[in-house]
C-alpha positions as CSV (number, residue, x, y, z in Angstrom):
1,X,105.4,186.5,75.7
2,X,103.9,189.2,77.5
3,X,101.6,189.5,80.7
4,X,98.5,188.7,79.3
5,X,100.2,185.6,77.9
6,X,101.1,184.0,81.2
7,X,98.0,185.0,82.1
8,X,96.5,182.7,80.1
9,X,99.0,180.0,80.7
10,X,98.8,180.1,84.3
11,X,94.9,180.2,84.0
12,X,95.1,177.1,81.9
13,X,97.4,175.4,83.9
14,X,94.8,175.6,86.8
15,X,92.2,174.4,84.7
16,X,92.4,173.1,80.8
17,X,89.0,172.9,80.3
18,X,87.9,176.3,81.0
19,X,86.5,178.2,78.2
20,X,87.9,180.6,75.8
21,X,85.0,182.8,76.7
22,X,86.1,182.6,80.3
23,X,89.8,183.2,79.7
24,X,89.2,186.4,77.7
25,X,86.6,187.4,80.0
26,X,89.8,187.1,83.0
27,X,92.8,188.1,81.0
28,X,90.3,191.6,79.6
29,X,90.6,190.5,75.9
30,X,87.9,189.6,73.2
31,X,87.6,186.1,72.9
32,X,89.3,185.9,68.9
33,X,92.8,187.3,70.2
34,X,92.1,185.2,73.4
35,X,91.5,182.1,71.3
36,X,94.6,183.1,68.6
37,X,97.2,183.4,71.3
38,X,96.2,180.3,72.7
39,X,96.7,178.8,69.3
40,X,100.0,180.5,69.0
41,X,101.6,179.0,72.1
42,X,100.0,175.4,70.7
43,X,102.0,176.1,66.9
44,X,105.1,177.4,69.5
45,X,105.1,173.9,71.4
46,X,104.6,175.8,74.2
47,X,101.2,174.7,75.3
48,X,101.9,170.8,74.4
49,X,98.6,169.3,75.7
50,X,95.8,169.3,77.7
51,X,94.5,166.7,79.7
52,X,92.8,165.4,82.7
53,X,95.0,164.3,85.7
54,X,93.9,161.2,87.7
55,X,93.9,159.9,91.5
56,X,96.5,156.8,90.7
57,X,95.4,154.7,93.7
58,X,91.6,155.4,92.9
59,X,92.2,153.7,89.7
60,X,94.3,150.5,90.8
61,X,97.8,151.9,90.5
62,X,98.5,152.6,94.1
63,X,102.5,151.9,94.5
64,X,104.4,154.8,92.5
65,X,108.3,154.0,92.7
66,X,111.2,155.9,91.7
67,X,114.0,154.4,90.1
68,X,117.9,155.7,89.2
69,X,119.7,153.6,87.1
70,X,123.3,153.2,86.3
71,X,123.8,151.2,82.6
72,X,126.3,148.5,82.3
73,X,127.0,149.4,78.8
74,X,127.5,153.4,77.6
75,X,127.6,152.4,73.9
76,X,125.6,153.9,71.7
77,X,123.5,151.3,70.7
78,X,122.9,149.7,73.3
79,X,121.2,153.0,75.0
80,X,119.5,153.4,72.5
81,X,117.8,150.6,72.3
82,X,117.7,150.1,76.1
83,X,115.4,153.9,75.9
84,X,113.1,152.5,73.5
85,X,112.2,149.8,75.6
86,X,111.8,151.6,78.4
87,X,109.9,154.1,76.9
88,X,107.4,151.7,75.5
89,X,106.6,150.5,79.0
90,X,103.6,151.7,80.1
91,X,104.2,152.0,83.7
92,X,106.9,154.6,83.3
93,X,105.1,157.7,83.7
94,X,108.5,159.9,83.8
95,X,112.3,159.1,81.9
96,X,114.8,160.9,82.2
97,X,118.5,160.7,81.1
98,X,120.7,162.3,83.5
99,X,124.0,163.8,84.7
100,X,126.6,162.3,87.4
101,X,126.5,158.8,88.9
102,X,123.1,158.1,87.7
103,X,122.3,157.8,84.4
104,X,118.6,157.4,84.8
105,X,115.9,158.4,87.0
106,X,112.1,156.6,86.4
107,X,108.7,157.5,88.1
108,X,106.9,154.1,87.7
109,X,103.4,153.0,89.2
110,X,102.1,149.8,89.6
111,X,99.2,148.4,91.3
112,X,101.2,146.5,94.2
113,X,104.5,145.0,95.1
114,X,104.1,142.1,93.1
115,X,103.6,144.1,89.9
116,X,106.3,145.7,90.3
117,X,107.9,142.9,90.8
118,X,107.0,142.0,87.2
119,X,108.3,145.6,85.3
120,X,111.8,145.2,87.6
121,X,112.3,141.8,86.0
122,X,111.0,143.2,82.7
123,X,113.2,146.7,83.0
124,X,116.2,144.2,84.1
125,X,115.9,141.7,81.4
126,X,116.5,144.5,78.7
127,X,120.2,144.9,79.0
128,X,123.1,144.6,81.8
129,X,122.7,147.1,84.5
130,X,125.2,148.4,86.6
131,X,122.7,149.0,89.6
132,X,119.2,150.0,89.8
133,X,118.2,151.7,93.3
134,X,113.8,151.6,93.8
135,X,112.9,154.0,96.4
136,X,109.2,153.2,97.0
137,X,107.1,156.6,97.4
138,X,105.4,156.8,101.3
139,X,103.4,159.7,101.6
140,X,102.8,162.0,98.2
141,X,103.7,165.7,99.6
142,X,103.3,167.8,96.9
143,X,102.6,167.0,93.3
144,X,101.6,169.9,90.6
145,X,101.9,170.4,87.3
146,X,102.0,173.7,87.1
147,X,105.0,175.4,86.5
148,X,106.0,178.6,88.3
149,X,105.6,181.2,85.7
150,X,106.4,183.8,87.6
151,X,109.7,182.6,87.6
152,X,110.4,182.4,84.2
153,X,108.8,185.7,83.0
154,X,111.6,187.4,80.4
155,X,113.4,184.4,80.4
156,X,112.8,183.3,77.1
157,X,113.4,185.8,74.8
158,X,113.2,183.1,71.2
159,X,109.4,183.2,72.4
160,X,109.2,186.6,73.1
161,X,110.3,187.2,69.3
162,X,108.2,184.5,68.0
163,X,105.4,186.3,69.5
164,X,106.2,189.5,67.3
165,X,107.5,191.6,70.0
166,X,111.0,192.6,69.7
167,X,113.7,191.2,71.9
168,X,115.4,193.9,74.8
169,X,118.2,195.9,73.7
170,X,121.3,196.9,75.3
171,X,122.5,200.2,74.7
172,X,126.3,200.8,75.4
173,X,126.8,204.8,76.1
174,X,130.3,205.9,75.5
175,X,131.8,208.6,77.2
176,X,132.5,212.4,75.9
């Protein structure tokens, strides 16, 4: 990926429905190469969707909880089955498997207490857990989702060849 790709990226991330037209017009490319990156980096994976991001309260769902989880049972199967279930609930709106004393963190919303009450008895009832900790969100401080490409400029060098440029090479000079 080069500048003008992050460009792009970042300029999406900001705003998915602006218009090819408007892209190209900031990035200071025609609109086809504008519009073929942008396909590129959809083929890549690496522009996976665009959507529209709602006020969770101003639709009903105003309790957002966050949930680790330790499982009873590290077999195989029964993981597996116990992510399927999970997944398929449609208050989790983030699951993921993790490293350490927690096996699983969860970013549920709900409309209220009481619902909630509902999907704990519902999360419980899947399988034997050893403990599940909710930590009930307060105040929402910051919440993008916009990653910070700035950061990861050069660091993916599988994209940067997929993208036809060549990879960096390292030269070793040997002394005389």
């Amino acid at each position: 990926m080069d500048r003008i790709d992050l460009q792009i990226l970042k300029i999406l991330q900001d705003d998915a429905t602006v218009t090819v037209a408007e892209i190209s017009s900031r990035v200071a490319l025609s609109a086809t190469p504008c519009w073929k990156r942008i396909q590129k980096m959809e083929t890549l994976g690496i522009l996976k969707k665009r959507v529209a991001l709602l006020c969770a309260p101003k639709v009903g769902l105003g309790l957002t909880v966050h949930i680790s989880i330790q499982a009873g049972d590290h077999s195989s199967e029964k993981l597996d089955d116990f992510v399927r279930a999970v997944q398929a609930m449609p208050e989790v709106l983030e699951f993921s498997r993790l490293a350490g004393e927690v096996d699983y963190a969860l970013k549920v919303v709900t409309s209220d207490i009481s619902a909630y009450d509902d999907f704990y008895k519902r999360l419980t009832a899947i399988m034997p857990l050893r403990n599940v900790t909710s930590h009930f969100e307060l105040q929402k401080i910051k919440s993008t989702t916009a990653l910070p490409l700035d950061l990861a400029a050069g660091a993916a060098p599988e994209i940067r060849e997929s993208f036809g440029r060549p990879a960096e090479r390292v030269v070793a000079l040997r002394p005389v």
